[in-house]
Backbone as CSV, one residue per row, in Angstrom:
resi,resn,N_x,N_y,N_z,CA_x,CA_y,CA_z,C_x,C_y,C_z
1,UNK,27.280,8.966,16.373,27.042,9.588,15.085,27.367,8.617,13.948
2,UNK,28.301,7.680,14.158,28.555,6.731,13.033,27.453,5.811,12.971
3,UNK,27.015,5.325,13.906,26.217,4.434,13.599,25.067,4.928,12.976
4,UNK,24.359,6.137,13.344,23.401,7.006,12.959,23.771,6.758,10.691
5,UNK,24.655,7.517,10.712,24.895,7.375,9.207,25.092,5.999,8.914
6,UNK,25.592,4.865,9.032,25.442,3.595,8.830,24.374,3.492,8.379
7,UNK,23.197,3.704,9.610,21.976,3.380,9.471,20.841,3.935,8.724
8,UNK,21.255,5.312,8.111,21.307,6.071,7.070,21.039,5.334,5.900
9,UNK,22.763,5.345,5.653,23.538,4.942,3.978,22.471,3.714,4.292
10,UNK,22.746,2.612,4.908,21.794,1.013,4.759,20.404,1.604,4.156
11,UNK,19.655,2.273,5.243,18.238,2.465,4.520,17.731,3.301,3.352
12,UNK,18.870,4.151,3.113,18.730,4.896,1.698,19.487,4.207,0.447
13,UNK,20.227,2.787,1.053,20.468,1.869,-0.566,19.323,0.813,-0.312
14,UNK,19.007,0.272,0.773,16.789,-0.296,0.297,16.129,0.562,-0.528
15,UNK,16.433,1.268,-0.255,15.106,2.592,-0.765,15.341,2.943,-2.238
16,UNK,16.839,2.702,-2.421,17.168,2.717,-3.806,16.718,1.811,-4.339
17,UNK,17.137,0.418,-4.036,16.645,-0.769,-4.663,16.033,-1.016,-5.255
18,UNK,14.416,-0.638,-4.073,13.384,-1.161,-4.176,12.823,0.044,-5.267
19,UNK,12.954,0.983,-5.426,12.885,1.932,-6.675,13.245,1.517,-8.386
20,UNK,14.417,1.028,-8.222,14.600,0.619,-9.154,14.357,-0.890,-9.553
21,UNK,13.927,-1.731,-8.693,13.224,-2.828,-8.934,11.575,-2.537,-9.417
22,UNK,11.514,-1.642,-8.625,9.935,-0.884,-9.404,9.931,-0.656,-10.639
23,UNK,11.172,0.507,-10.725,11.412,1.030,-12.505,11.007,-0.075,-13.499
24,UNK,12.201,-1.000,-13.214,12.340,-2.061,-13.881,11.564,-3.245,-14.280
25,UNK,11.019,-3.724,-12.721,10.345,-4.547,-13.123,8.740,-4.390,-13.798
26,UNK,8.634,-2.791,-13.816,6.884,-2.464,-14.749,5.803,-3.218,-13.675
27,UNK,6.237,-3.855,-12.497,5.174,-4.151,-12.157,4.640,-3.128,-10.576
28,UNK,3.061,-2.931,-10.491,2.513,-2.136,-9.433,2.768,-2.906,-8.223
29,UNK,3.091,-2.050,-7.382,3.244,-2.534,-5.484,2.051,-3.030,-5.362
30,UNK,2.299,-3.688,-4.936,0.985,-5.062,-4.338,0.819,-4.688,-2.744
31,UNK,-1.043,-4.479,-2.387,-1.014,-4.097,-0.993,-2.563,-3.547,-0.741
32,UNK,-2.535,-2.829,-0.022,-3.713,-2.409,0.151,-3.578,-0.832,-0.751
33,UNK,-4.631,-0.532,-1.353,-5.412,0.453,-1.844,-5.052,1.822,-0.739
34,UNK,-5.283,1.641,0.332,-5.281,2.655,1.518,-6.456,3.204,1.129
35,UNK,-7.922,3.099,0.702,-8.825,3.552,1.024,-9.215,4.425,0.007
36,UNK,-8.251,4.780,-1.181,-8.251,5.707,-1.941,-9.354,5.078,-3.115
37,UNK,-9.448,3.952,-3.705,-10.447,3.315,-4.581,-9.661,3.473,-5.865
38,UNK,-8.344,3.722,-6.018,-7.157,3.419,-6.852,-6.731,2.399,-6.916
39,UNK,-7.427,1.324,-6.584,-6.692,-0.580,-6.882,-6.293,-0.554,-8.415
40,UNK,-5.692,-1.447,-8.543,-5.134,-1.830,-9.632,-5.917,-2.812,-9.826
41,UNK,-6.177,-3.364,-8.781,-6.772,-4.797,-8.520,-8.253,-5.258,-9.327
42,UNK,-8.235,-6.410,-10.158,-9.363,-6.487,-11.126,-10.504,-6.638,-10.273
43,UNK,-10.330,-7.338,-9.402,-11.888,-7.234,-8.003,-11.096,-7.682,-6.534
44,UNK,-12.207,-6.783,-5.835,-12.071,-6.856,-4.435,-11.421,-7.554,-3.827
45,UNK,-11.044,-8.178,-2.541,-11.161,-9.102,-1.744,-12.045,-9.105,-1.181
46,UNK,-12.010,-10.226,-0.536,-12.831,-10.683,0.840,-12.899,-9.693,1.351
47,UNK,-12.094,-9.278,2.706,-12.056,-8.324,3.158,-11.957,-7.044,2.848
48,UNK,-12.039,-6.465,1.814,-12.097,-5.207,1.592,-14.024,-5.208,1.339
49,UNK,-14.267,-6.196,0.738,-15.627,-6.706,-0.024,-16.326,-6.250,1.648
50,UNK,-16.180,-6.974,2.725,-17.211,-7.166,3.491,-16.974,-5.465,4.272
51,UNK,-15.403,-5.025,4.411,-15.644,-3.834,4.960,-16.703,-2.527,4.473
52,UNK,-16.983,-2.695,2.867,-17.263,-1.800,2.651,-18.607,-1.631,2.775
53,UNK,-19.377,-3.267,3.020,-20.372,-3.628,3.575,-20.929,-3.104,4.550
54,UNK,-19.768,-3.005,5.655,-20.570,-2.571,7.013,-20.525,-0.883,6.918
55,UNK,-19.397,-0.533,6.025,-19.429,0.968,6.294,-21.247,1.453,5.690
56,UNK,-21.716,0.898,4.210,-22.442,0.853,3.239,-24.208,0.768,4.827
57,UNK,-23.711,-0.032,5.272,-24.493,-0.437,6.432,-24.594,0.571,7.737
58,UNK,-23.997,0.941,8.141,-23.603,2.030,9.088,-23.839,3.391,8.664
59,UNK,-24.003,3.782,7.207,-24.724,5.501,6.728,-25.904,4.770,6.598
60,UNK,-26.624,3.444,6.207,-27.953,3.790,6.238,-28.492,3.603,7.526
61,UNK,-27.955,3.026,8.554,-28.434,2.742,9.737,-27.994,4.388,10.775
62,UNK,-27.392,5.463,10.069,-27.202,6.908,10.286,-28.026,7.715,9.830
63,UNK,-28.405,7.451,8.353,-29.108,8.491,7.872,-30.524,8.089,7.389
């Protein structure tokens, strides 16, 4: 059980941290989009660029 809460308290003061390094520093988490089309990001990547390609490719080769 101790170690359990150790391992707790440790990952709920990251979690703080990184919150308030967010607050603070005003700047957006850098990462992937997750699909939502909410980038922050001024243009694509590569890879997001070509995925959306094949999806774009795959409904007309469906419908």
């Amino acid at each position: 059980m101790l170690y359990f809460l150790i391992t707790f308290l440790a990952m709920a003061a990251v979690i703080g941290l990184m919150a308030v390094g967010v607050i603070f520093g005003r700047k957006a988490i850098k990462g992937s989009c997750g699909g939502t089309g909410n980038c922050i990001c001024k243009e694509k990547c590569e890879t997001r660029k070509k995925w959306e390609a094949e999806q774009a490719a795959r409904l007309e080769h469906q419908g």
